[in-house]
N, C-alpha and C positions, 0 to 999 in steps of 0.2 A: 408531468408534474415537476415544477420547479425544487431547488433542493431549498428554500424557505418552507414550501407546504409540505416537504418532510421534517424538516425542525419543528414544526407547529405545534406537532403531539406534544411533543417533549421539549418545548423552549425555556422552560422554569429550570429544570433537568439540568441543563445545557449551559445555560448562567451558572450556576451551582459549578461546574464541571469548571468553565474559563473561571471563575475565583478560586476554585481548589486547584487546580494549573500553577498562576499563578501565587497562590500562597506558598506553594511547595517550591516554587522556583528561587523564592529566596536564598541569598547563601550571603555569609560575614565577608565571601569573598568577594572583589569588586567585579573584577573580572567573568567569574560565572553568573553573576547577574546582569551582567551587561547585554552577555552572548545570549542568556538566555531571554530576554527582554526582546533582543533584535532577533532574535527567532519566533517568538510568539507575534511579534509585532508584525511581521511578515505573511500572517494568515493564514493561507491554508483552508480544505474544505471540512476538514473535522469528522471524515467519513467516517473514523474509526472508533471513536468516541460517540458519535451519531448513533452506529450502529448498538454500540455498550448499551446503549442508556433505552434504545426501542428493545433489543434484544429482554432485558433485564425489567422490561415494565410489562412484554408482554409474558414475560413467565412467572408475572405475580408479584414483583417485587414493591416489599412494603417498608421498606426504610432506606436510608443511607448510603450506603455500601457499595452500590452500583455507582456512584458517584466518584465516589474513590480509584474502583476498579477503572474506569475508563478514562482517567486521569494517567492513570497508571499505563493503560495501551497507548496512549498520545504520545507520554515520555521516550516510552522502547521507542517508538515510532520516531522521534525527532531524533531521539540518541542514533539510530539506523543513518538516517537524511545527514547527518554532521559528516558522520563515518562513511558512508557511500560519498557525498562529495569529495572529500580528502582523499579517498582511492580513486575517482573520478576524474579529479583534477577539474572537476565544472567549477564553473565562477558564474552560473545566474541558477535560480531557481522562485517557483512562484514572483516572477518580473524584477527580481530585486540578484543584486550580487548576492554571494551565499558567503556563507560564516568563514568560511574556512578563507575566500578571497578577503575580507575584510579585516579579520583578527588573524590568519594565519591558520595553519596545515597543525602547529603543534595544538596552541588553544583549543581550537575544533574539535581536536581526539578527546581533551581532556576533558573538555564540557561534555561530550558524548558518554565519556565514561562517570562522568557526576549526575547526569541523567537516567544512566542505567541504574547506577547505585540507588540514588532516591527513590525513583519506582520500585526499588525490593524491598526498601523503607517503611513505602507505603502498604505495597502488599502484606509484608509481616503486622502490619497496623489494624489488616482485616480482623487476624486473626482466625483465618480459615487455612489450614494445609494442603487441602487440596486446590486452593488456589495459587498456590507458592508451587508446589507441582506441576500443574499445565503450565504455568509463567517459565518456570526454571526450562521443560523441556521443551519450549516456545523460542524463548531466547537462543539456546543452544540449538535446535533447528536451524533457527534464522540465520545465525553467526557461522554454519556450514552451507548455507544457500549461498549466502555472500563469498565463502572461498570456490564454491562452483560455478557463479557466473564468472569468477577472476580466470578458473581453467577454460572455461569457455573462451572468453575473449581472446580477438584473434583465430580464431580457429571453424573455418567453411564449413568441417565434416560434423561440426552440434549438429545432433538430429532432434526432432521435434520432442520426441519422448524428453532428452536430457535437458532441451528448453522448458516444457512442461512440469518438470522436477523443480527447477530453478526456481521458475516464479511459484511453484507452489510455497516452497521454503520462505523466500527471500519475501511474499510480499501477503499470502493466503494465508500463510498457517497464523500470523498475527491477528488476523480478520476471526479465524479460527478462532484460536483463543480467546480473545475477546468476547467472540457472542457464547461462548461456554463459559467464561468465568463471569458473563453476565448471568447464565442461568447458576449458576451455585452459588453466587452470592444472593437470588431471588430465593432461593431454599427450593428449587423446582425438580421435580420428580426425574428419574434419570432417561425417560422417553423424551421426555420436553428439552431436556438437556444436550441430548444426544439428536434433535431436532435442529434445535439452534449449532451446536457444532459443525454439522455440517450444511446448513446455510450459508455458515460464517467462511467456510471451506471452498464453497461454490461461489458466493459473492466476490470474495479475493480474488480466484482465480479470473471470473470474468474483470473487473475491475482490472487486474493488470493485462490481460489482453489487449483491451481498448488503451490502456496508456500505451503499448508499444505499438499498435498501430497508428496515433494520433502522434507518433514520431516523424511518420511521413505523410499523414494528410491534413494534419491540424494545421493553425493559424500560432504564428507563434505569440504574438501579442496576448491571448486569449491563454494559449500554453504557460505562461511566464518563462519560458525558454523559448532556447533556438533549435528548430526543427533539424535533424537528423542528428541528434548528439550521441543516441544510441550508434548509430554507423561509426558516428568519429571516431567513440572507443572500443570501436570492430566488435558492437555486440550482435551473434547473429539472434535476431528477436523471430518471430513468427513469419511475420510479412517477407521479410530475407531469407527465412530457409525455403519459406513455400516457395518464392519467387525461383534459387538455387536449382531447385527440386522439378520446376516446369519451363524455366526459359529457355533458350534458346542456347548454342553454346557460349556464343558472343555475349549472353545477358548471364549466363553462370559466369564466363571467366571474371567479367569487369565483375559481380558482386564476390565472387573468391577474393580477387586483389584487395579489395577496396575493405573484408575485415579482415582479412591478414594485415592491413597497412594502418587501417583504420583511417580516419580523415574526410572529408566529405566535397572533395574535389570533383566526383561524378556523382553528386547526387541526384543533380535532373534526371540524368539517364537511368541510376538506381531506380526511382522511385517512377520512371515510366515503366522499366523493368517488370518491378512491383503491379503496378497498377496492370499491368497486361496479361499478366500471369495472372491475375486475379488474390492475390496476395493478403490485397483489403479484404475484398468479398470473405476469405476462407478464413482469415482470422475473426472478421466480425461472427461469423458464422458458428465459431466456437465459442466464443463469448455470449452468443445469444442463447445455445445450451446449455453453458454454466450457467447464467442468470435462471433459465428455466426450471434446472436440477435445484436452485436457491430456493426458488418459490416453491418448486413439488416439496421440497423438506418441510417447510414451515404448516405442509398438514399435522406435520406433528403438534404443533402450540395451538392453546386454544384462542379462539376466536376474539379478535379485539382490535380497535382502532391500529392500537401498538402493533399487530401481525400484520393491517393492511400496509402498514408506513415501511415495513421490512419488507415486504413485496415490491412496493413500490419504488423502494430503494433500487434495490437489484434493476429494475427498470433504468433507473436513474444511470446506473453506473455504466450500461452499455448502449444509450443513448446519450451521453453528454458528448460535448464537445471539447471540451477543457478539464 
């Protein structure tokens, strides 16, 4: 399934969402409309807001509100992408230069942090506390993922479990949150709730797998980056540690050097490395049982178009290419 015949259910939804985006992105200042303009303007898959808005139809949702909310997941999301590039130091993302090469390292932080703000704007807007709750322990999550992939980098001895920590923080628990503050703002019973939680938990986690392995088998055109930018800034991701873990000495020492040094001067050899070890295979392999653990949750919700599109999702996310 294509990711248009997932928007399908919820394309009325979804419009609604890119003008409430946009409305909120206004500011008196030129500047944070500018950055924010040319980050919208830059696209993006909208998985997360996707997900808000299936999540929160299929747990009932009969007004408003869910709209909001996944307006609101988008923001943290973009405020994260600003901030992660300026620690990064990348200059492309989704095919385009990124914010921070364009406007600069300081700008970048600050729209990030005017993004965060708004979205807590908007959340107190709900008017639900315990949606100001998960958000508040979401953010602060995330904002400790991000100082532990920074310990990580650099550093050969990450083992799988503390990789596995990483991306749950840094990239799931917002997926999380999302499809739970999608069921409380549908007003949905705390099974159904606690159904989509952990979909939204399972989904993330595979979703960021397949992104760090499509760091070394992807197309980068397709990517809107350039392939091994994870290696450059020595992050050791899945596919590197397994490869570490099963090659050869001569295939562990080059990938030891290479995130100690970071930089992507052996990346052929890395990513043969990789490929021999079976790297791909064991990372895809993980991701296909997050996805599955996805779908097994969503016995918990009842029955409805909206359930099969979140299934289908989870599909989507460790089949894609880009």
């Amino acid at each position: 399934m294509q990711l248009n015949d997932l928007r399908a259910p919820v394309a009325d939804d979804l419009t609604r969402v890119d003008a409430e985006i946009r409305c909120q992105l206004d500011s008196d200042v030129a500047l944070v409309s500018q950055i924010s303009e040319y980050i919208v303007a830059s696209g993006g898959k909208r998985l997360r807001p996707l997900a808000v808005v299936l999540a929160a139809r299929a747990a009932g949702a009969a007004d408003e509100r869910h709209i909001r909310a996944a307006a609101v997941i988008e923001f943290i999301h973009t405020a994260t992408l600003l901030h992660d590039d300026v620690v990064d130091e990348s200059h492309q993302r989704r095919g385009r230069n990124t914010a921070n090469d364009v406007f600069g390292n300081t700008a970048s932080v600050l729209v990030g942090d005017f993004l965060y703000s708004r979205a807590f704007q908007m959340m107190v807007s709900l008017g639900l506390p315990e949606v100001m709750r998960v958000m508040a322990d979401a953010t602060n999550i995330i904002a400790s993922g991000e100082v532990m992939q920074l310990m990580n980098a650099g550093d050969p001895d990450t083992t799988e479990q503390r990789y596995l920590e990483v991306i749950y923080r840094k990239t799931a628990r917002l997926f999380e949150a999302g499809t739970q503050v999608a069921a409380i703002v549908a007003g949905a019973p705390g099974t159904v709730g606690q159904a989509l939680k952990d979909y939204g938990r399972h989904l993330g986690i595979a979703f960021q797998l397949v992104d760090d392995s499509l760091d070394y088998r992807g197309d980068a055109t397709e990517l809107g980056k350039n392939l091994g930018d994870d290696l450059a800034e020595g992050k050791p991701t899945l596919p590197l540690i397994h490869a570490l873990r099963n090659g050869t000495p001569e295939q562990a020492g080059l990938i030891r050097r290479a995130i100690e040094e970071g930089g992507t001067r052996e990346f052929g050899p890395i990513r043969a490395a990789i490929e021999s070890t079976g790297g791909l295979d064991y990372t895809a392999r993980l991701a296909r049982s997050e996805a599955d653990l996805a779908i097994q949750a969503l016995a918990g919700v009842p029955e409805s178009a909206y359930r099969d599109s979140l299934a289908a999702l989870a599909e989507f996310a460790v089949n894609r290419n880009a």
